[in-house]
C-alpha positions as CSV (number, residue, x, y, z in Angstrom):
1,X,77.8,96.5,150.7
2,X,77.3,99.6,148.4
3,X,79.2,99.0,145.4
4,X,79.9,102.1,143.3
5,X,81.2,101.4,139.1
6,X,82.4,104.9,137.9
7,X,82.8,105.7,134.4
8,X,86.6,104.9,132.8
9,X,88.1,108.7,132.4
10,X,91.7,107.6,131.1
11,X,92.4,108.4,127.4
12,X,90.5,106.2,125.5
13,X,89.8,103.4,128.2
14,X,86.9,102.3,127.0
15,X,86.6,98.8,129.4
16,X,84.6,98.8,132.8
17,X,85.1,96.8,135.8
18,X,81.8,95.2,136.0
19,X,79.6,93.2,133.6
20,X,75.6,93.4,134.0
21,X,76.3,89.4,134.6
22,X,78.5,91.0,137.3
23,X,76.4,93.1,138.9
24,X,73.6,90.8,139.0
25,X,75.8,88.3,140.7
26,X,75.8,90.9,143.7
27,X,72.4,92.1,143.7
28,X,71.7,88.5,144.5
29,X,73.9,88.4,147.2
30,X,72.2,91.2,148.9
31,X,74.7,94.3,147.4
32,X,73.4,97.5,146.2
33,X,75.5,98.3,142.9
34,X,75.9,101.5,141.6
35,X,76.9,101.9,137.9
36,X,77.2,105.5,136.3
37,X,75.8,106.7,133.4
38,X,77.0,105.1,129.9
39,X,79.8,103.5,132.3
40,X,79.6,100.3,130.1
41,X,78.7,102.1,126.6
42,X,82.2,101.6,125.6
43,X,82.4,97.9,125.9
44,X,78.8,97.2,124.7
45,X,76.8,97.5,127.7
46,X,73.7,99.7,128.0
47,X,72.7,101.8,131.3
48,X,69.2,99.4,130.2
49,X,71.4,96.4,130.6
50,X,72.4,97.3,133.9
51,X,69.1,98.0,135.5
52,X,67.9,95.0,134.5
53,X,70.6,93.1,136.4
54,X,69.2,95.1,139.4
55,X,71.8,97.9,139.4
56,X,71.2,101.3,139.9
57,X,72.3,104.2,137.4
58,X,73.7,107.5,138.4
59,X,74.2,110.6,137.1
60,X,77.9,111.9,137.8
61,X,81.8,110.2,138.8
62,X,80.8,112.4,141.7
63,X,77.8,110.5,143.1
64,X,79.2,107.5,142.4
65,X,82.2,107.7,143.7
66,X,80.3,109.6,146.8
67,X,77.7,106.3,147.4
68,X,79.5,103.3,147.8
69,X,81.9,101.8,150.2
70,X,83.7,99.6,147.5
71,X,85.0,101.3,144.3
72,X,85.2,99.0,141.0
73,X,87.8,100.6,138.5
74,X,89.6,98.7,135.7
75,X,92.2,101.7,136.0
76,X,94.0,103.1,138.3
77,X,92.7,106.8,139.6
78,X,93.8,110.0,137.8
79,X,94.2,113.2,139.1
80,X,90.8,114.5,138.8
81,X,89.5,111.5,141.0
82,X,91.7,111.7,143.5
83,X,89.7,114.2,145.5
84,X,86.8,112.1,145.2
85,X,87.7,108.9,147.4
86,X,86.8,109.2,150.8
87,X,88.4,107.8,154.0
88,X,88.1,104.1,154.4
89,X,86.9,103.5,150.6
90,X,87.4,100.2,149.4
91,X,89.4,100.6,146.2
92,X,89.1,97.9,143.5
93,X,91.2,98.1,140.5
94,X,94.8,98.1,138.8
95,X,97.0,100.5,140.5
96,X,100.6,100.0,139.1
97,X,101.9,102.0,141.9
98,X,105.6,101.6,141.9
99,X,105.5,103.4,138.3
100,X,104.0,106.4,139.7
101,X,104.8,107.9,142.5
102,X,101.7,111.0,142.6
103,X,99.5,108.4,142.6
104,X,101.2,106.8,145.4
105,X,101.1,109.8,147.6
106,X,98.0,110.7,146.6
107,X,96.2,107.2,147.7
108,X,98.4,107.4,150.8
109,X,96.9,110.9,152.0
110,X,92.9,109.9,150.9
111,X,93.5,107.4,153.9
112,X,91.4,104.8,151.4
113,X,92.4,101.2,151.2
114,X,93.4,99.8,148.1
115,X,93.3,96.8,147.2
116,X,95.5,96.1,143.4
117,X,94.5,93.3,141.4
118,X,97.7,93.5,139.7
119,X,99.5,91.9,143.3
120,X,96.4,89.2,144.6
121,X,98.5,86.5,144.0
122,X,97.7,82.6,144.5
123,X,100.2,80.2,146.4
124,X,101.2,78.8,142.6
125,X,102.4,82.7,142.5
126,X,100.7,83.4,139.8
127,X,98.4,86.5,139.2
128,X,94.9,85.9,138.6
129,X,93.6,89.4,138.4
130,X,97.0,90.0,135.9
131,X,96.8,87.4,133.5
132,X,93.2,88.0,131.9
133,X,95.0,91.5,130.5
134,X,98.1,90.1,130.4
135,X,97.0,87.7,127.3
136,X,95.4,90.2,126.0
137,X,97.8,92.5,125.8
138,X,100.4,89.9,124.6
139,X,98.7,88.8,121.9
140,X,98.2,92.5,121.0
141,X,101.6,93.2,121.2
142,X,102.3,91.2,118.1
143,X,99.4,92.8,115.8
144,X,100.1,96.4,116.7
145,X,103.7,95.9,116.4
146,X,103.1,94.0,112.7
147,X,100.8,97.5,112.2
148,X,103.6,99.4,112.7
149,X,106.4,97.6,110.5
150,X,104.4,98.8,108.1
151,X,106.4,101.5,106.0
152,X,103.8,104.1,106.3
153,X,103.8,104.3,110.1
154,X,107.7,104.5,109.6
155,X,108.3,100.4,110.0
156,X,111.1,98.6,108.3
157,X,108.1,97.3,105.8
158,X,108.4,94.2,106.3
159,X,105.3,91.5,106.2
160,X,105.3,89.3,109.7
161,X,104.7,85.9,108.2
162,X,106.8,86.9,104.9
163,X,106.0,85.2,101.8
164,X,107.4,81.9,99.4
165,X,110.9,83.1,98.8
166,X,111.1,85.7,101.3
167,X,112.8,85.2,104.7
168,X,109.6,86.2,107.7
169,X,110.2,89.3,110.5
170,X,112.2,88.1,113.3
171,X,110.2,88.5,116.5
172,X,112.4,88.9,119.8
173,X,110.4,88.4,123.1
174,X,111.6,89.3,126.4
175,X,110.0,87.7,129.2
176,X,108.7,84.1,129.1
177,X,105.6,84.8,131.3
178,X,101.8,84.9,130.5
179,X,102.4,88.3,127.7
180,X,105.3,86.5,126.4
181,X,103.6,83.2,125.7
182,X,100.5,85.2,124.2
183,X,102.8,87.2,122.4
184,X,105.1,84.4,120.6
185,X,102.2,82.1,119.6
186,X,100.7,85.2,117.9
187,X,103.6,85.8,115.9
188,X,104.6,82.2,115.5
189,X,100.9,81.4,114.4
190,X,101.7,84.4,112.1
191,X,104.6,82.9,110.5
192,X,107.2,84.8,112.2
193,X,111.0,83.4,113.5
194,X,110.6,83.9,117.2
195,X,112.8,84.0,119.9
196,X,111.6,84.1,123.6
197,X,114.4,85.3,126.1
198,X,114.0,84.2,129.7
199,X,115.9,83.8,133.2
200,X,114.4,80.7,133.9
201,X,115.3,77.3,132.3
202,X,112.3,75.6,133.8
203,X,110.1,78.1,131.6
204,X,112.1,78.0,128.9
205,X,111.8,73.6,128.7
206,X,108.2,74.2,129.2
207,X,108.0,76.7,126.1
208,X,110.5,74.6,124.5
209,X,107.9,71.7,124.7
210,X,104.5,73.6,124.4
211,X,106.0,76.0,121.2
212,X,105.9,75.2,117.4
213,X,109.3,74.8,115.5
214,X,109.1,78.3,114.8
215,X,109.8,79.3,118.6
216,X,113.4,79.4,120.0
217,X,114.3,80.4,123.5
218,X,117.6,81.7,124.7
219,X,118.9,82.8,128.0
220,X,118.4,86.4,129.1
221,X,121.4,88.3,129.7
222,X,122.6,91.7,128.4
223,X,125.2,90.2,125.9
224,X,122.7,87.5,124.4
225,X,120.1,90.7,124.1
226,X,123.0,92.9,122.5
227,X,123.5,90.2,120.1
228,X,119.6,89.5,119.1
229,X,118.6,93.3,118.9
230,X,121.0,93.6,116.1
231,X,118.6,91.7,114.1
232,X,114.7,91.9,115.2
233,X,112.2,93.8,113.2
234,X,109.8,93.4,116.3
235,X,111.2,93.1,120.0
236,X,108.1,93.0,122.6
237,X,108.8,93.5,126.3
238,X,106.8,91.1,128.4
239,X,109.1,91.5,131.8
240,X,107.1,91.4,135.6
241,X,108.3,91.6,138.6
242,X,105.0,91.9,140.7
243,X,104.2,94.9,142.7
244,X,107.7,96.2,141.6
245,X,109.2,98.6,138.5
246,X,110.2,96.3,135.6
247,X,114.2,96.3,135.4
248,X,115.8,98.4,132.1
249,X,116.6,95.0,129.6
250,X,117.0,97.6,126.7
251,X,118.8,100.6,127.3
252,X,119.5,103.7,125.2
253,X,122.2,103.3,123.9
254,X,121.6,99.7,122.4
255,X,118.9,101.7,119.8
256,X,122.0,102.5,117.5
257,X,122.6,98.8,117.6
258,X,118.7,98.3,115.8
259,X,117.6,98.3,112.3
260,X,116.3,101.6,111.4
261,X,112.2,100.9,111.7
262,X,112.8,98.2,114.2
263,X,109.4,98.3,116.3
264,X,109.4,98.6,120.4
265,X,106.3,97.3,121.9
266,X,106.7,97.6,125.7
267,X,103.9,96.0,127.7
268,X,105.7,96.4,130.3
269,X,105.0,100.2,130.3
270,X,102.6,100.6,133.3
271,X,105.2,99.4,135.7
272,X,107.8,101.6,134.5
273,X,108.8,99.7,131.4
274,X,112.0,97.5,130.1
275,X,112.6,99.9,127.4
276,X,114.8,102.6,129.1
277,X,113.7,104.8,126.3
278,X,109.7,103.9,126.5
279,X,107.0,106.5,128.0
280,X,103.6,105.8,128.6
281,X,101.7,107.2,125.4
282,X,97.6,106.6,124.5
283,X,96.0,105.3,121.8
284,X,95.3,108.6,120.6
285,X,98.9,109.5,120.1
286,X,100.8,105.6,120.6
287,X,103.9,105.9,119.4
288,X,107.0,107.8,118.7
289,X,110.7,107.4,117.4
290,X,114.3,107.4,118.8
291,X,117.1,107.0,116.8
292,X,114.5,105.5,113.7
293,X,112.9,103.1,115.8
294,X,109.6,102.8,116.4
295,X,108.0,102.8,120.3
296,X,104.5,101.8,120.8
297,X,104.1,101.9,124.8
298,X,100.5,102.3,125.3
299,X,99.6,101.7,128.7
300,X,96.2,100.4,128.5
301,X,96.4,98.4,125.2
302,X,93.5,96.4,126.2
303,X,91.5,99.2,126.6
304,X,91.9,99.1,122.2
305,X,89.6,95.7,122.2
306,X,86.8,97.0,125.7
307,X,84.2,94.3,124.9
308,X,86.8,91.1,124.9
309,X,88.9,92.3,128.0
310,X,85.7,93.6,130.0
311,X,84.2,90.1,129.9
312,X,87.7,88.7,130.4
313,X,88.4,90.4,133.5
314,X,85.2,90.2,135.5
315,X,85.3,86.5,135.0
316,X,88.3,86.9,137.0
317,X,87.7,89.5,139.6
318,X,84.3,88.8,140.1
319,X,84.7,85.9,142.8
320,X,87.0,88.1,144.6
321,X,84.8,91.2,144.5
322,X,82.0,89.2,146.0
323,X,84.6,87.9,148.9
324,X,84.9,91.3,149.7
325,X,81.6,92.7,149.5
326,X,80.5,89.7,151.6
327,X,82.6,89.8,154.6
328,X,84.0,93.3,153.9
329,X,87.7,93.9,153.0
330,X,89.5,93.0,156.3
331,X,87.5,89.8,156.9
332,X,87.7,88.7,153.5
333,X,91.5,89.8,153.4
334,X,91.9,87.7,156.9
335,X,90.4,84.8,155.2
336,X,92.3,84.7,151.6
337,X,96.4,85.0,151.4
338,X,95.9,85.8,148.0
339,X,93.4,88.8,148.8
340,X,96.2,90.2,151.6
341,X,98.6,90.3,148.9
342,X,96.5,92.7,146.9
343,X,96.3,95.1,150.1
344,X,98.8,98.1,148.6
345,X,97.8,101.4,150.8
346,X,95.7,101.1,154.1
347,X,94.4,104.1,155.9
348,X,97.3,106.8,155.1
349,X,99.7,103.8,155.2
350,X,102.0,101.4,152.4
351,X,101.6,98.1,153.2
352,X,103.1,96.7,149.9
353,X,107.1,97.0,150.2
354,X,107.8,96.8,146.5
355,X,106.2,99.7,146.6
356,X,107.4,101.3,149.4
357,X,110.8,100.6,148.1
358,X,110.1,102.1,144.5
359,X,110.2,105.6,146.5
360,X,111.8,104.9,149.6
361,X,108.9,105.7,151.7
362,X,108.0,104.1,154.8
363,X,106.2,100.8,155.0
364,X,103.9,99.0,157.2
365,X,103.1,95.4,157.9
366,X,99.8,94.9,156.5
367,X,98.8,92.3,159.8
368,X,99.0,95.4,161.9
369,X,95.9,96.2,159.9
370,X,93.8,92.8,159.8
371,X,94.2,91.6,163.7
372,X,91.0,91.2,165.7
């Protein structure tokens, strides 16, 4: 298979999909891979590097993109790519569709398949593809939003961890999952009083059992979450529902109920966020303030730290990128329940009914696609 590696274009995404380990792994297997020009410069990967792995360098995000049969993004496509992908392209990556619905339509009338790491899901039903970001992003969560307590980026100026004879921040967690876990031993190994909010009581007896003292958990619901907000410095949305847009857990009008220079960090952002009140911003410009609190809702905050979450998620996709570029994506889809599940758009057509639902547009059953 021809295995094309554009260049990240998204403001300041400085990560790329494949690793020269990566695309050695391929070449070996028979692939031609295509990487473009300073594609890996960001995370610390020359064009050098690549060739010697046996890749191939191009010029241009238009030859690349024009080459191969199997695109290999870290993010989803942005409006100047979107007239690049060609009928029956393989596409590779995160997609995040039900957040966005241009992007939606747009991948629906390039008639490309895409496949979304974000929903391969194993029988467990947990995300491989999701969590190599998703502890990355938790446990960034908790430094940029102890950055931003900081008085001079208009933060209740408080120190995390406090000090002898001073009372620490109060950390409240929403979501128990993979970003909340990251998240609360960040701030609990940073001397914070945590709280982690969850649905489920299993997860909430395991994190009671796996968390220092410093960790509390506490049923989700909007009164409990009216009644903690009151008091957080930091509050850190880590909700999921896979495939789907994240439900609205904090809502406009509980802001009034915050500290002035309480910080939002919503990780939760690229699926439409649990912060009614959070936008997806960049890391050029990552925050902004609503009634004197603080939102940080970048949407690629792993982007921030390119060289830990490149080698972090190619040890994850790579297995399943070679699945596909050996057998091709229906055969390899036919074969693995948890590559099916990543199937979002096929040939003009949702086959992903979260997302489907997110706009109310039609849906297909993706078996319609993968019968001999």
């Amino acid at each position: 298979m021809i295995i094309g590696v554009p260049k990240e274009i998204k403001n300041n995404e400085n990560r790329v999909a494949l690793t020269p380990a990566g695309a050695k792994e391929l070449v070996k297997r028979g692939h031609e891979v295509y990487v473009q020009h300073t594609a890996g410069e960001g995370s610390g990967f020359s064009d050098e590097e690549y060739v010697a792995a046996g890749a191939q360098i191009l010029p241009t995000i238009e030859e690349t993109y024009a080459i191969a049969e199997m695109i290999m993004k870290v993010k989803e496509p942005i409006e100047p790519e979107y007239s690049l992908i060609k009928e029956d392209q393989l596409l590779f990556t995160y997609f995040h569709f039900a957040s966005y619905e241009p992007l939606t339509k747009a991948m629906v009338e390039s008639k490309s398949v895409c496949l979304a790491y974000e929903t391969v899901e194993k029988s467990d039903r947990s995300l491989p593809l999701l969590i190599p970001m998703s502890e990355v992003a938790g446990r960034m969560a908790v430094q940029k939003g102890a950055n931003y307590l900081e008085k001079p980026l208009k933060g209740r100026g408080i120190l995390l961890g406090g000090v002898p004879g001073v009372l620490p921040a109060k950390v409240l967690i929403l979501g128990g999952g993979i970003v909340g876990t990251q998240a609360a031993w960040m701030a609990a190994g940073l001397g914070a009083d945590v709280t982690i909010m969850d649905v489920s009581l299993q997860r909430m007896r395991y994190l009671e059992d796996v968390m220092p003292a410093n960790v509390n958990t506490m049923m989700s619901n909007e009164y409990n979450i009216r009644h903690m907000i009151k008091d957080a410095d930091l509050i850190v949305g880590a909700v999921l529902i896979p495939g789907a847009k994240a439900p609205h857990l904090i809502t406009r009008d509980m802001l009034k109920e915050m500290k002035p220079g309480t910080v939002l960090v919503d990780v939760a952002v690229d699926q439409g966020g649990c912060i009614e009140t959070c936008k997806p911003t960049t890391h050029e410009n990552p925050t902004f303030i609503i009634d004197d609190v603080v939102h940080y809702c970048v949407a690629n905050m792993p982007g921030a730290v390119p060289y830990t979450s490149t080698l972090a998620l190619t040890n994850a996709t790579l297995p399943y990128a070679i699945q596909l570029a050996d057998k091709g994506w229906k055969q390899a889809c036919i074969d693995s329940d948890e590559l099916k599940l990543g199937l979002n758009v096929i040939q003009g057509e949702i086959v992903y009914k979260a997302v489907a639902d997110a706009f109310d547009m039609p849906y297909a059953l993706v078996d319609k696609y993968l019968m001999d």
